[in-house]
C-alpha positions as CSV (number, residue, x, y, z in Angstrom):
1,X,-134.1,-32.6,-223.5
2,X,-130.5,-30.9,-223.3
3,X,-130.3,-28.0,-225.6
4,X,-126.9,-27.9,-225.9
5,X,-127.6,-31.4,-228.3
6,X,-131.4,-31.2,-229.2
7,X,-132.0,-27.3,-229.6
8,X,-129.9,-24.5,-231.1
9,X,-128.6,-20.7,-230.2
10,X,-130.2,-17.1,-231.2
11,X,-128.2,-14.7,-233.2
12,X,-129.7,-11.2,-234.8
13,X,-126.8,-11.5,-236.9
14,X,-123.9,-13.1,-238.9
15,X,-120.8,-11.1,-239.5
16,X,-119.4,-12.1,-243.1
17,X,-116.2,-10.6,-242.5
18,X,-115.5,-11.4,-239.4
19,X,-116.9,-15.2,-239.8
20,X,-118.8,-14.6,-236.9
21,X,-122.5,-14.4,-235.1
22,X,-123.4,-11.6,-234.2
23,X,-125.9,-11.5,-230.9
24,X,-125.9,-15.0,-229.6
25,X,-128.5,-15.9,-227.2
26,X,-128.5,-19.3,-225.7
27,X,-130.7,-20.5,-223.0
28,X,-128.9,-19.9,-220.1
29,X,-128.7,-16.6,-220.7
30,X,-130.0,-14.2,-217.9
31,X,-130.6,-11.8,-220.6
32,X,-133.9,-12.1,-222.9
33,X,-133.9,-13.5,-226.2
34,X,-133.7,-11.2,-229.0
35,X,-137.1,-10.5,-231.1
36,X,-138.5,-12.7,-233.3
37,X,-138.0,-11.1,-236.7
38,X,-137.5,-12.0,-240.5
39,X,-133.6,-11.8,-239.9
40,X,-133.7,-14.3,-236.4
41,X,-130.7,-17.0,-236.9
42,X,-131.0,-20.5,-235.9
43,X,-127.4,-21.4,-234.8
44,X,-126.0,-25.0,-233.4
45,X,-125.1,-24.8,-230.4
46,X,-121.6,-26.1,-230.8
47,X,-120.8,-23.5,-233.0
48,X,-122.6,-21.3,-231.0
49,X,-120.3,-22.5,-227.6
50,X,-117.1,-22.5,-229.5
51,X,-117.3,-18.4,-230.6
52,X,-118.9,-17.8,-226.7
53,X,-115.8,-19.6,-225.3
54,X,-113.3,-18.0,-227.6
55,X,-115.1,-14.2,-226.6
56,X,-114.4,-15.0,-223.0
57,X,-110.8,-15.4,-223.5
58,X,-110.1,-11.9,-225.0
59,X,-106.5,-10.6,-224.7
60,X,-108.3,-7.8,-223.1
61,X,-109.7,-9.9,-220.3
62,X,-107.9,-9.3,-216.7
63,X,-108.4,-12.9,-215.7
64,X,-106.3,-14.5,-219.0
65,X,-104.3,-11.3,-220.0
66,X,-100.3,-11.7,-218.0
67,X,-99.8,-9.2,-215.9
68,X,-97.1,-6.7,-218.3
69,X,-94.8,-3.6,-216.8
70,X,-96.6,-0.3,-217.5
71,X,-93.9,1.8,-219.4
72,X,-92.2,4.6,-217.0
73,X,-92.4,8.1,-218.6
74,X,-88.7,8.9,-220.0
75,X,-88.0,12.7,-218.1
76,X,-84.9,13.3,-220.4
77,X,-83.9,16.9,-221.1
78,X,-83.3,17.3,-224.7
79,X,-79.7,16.2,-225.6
80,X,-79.5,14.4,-222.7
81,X,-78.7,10.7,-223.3
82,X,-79.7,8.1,-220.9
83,X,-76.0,8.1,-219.4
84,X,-75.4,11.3,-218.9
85,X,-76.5,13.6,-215.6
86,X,-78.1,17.3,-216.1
87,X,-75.1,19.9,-216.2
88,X,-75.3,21.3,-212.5
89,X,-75.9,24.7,-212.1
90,X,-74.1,25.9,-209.2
């Protein structure tokens, strides 16, 4: 049997809104699968693979997010454009 064709995903959930399930367990897993309960969802595993793969690529992920310049903090004096020098004092 290979579950990813002949058995199906847990989810505790379904997000209407977001079109998404909420919760997925799937076999491999290290974590244990949620509580049976009146609101367990049986998921196919497809689906189930797609929105697992898609949560893996975040924008917020190190590994798929390019590395971007970090903003330097702007140390202007008010008035002071970005071409002109501080009035010296001595």
């Amino acid at each position: 049997m290979i579950w990813q064709t002949d058995a199906f995903v847990l989810a505790t959930g379904f997000d209407d809104a977001a079109n998404r399930d909420i919760g997925l367990w799937m076999r491999d897993d290290k974590n244990a699968a949620p509580a049976a309960t009146d609101s367990l969802l049986l998921v196919r595993p497809d689906i189930a693979m797609k929105q697992r793969d898609a949560e893996v690529r975040t924008p917020t992920d190190p590994l798929t997010t390019p590395r971007q310049s970090i903003p330097r903090p702007c140390h202007r004096l008010p008035g002071q454009t970005s071409h002109s020098r501080p009035a010296s004092t001595g």
